[in-house]
Every structure is written in structure tokens, then in C-alpha cells.
N, C-alpha and C positions, 0 to 999 in steps of 0.2 A: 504494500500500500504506500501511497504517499502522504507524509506527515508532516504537520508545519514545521517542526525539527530538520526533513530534509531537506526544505525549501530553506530554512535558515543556514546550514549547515552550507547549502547550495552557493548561498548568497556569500558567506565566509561572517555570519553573524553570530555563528554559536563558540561558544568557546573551549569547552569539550567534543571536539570531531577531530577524527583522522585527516590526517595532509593528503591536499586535494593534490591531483587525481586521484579518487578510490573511488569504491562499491559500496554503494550507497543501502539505506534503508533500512528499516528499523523493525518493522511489520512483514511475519511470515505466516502463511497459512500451508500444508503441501498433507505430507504422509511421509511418516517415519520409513526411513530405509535400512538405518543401522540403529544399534542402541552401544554405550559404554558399560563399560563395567561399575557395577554397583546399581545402574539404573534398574527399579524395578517393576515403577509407575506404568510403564507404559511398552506396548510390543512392537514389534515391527511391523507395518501397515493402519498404524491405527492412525486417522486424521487428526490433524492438531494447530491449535494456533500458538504463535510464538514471537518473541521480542530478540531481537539482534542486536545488545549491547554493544556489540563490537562493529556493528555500520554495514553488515554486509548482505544484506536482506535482498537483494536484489538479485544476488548469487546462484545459480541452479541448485546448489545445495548448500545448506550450512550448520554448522557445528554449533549445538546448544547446550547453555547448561538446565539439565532438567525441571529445575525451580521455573525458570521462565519460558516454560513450554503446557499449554493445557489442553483438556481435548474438545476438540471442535464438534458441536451437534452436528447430527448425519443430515438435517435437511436443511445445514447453513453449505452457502457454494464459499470456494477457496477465495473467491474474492471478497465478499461477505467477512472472513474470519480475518483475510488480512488487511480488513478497515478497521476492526475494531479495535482490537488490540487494546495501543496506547490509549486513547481516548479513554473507554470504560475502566484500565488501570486506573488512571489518574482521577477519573471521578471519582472509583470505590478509593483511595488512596485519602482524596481532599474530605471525603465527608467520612468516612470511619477511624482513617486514623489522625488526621491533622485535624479534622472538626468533632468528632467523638460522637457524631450522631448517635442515636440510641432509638430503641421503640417506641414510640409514642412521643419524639422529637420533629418540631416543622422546619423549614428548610422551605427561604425564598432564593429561587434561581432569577438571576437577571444576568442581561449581555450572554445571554446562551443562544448565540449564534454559531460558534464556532463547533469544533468536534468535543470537546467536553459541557 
């Protein structure tokens, strides 16, 4: 997917990104091909979404660590899981862990234009 991160990154506005030229993207969605040792989450062929720490998203294939790899529902398409990603991270991230929402807590959204 493409991310305002990689259009920042693009532009040379972020300050944590790899020295351009590189392989860009942050957002992947595919189907497991290999697994590492210790991994136990998940098989080979199971569909999944995932975040590329390391900028290479774009890549035919790439190397995850399993923390930032989840499993994609069977009736989302690969392009579906690799929009989502980042966005809904950092939502569930701004309001459970930096905002502490809780049960029966309100929560006004404004300027929710963008992907989060």
C-alpha cells in the first residue's frame, strides 16, 4: 500500500528512512512462503497482513518479524489488507494505549479525513 510515510519518506521529509534510492513501503499483505525458526503463530500458506519496519514493502518478498505480521480474513483481497495496516495500528495504538480509552468511555473524532 501506499502510506503518507512513503510519500514523506519520498519527498526526503521523514527522518527515520533508508538513503534514497531504496525499496520503499511499509504495508504488506501476500501469503506466507517460508517461516523461521521459533515461529509458531502461523504456517506456510496462511494469508496475512504485515508492516515492513525496515522500508521494503514493495519487494516480491520480504523478511518479517512475526510480532508485526497478522492474519488476514479470507474475504479481505490482498489489496484491502495492504491498506490497512498502518492506519488501524495507529488508531488502536492513539486511543488504547496513549489515550487509555476504556468501556463505556466517549471519544470525539474531528479532522478525520485522512487514513487514521
Amino acid at each position: 500500500g501506499l502510506n503518507f510515510s512513503d510519500i514523506m519518506i519520498r519527498q526526503g521529509f521523514s527522518n527515520n528512512h533508508p538513503k534514497l534510492p531504496c525499496i520503499m513501503g511499509c504495508e504488506v499483505a501476500g501469503v506466507i512462503d517460508a517461516i523461521g525458526e521459533g515461529v509458531n503463530d502461523f504456517d506456510v500458506g496462511t494469508r496475512v497482513i504485515g508492516i515492513c519496519l525496515n522500508y521494503q514493502g514493495w519487494s516480491s518478498f520480504v523478511n518479517l518479524d512475526a510480532n508485526h505480521v497478522f492474519p488476514m480474513p479470507e474475504k479481505m483481497t490482498f489489496e484491502e489488507g495492504a491498506a490497512i495496516s498502518m492506519n488501524y495500528i495507529l488508531a488502536h495504538l492513539l486511543l488504547f494505549k496513549l489515550g487509555g480509552i476504556q468501556e463505556g468511555d466517549s471519544i470525539l473524532c474531528h479532522s478525520a479525513g485522512g487514513g487514521v
